[in-house]
N, C-alpha and C positions, 0 to 999 in steps of 0.2 A: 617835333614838327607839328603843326598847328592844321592837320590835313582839313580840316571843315573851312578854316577860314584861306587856305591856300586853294582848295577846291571852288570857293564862292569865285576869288580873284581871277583862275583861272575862266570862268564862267561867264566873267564879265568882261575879260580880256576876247574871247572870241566872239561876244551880243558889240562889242561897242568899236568900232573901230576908230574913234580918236582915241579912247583911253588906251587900244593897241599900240598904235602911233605916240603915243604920249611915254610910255614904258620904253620901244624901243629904245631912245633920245636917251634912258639912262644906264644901258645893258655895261656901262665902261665901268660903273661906279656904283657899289652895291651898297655903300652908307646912303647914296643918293637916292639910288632906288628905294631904300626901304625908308627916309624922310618921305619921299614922295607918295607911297604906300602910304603910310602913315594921315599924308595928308587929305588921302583919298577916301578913307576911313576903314581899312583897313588893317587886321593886327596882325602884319604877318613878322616872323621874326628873321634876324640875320644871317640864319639858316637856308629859311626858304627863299630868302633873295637869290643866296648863293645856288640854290639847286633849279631855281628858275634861270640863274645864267648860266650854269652847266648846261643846259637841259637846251639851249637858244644857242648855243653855239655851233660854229658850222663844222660838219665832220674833215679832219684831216685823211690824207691819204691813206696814210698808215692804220684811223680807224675804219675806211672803209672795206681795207684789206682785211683786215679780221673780221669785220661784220659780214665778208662775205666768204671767209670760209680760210682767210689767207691766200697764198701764192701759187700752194698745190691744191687748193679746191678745183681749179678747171683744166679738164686734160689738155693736154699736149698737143697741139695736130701733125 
């Protein structure tokens, strides 16, 4: 992973909010997003598109339940 130049992107993703807004528009399509990177001037590779939409995606139930300790984390009343 290329963390200096995914580090910048992120950087410019939270200063700029049309390029925010510009990014979501490709979160479906990661060949798309990483063209569109690309034409942003940006070198990020096919990896860190992938771990930028991992990473943007919305939590399931099922990961909330683990993240918050599972089923038997909260007693009982």
């Amino acid at each position: 992973m290329s963390s200096a130049e995914l580090s910048r992107f992120l950087d410019d993703l939270r200063n700029d909010p049309t390029l925010l807004e510009e990014s979501r528009a490709l979160l479906h399509d990661s060949e798309a997003a990483l063209r569109w990177t690309r034409e942003k001037g940006y070198q990020l590779t096919l990896a860190d598109i992938q771990e930028l939409l991992d990473c943007d995606r919305e939590l399931s139930d099922e990961d909330l339940d683990q993240a918050a300790g599972g089923d038997d984390a909260w007693p009982k009343p």
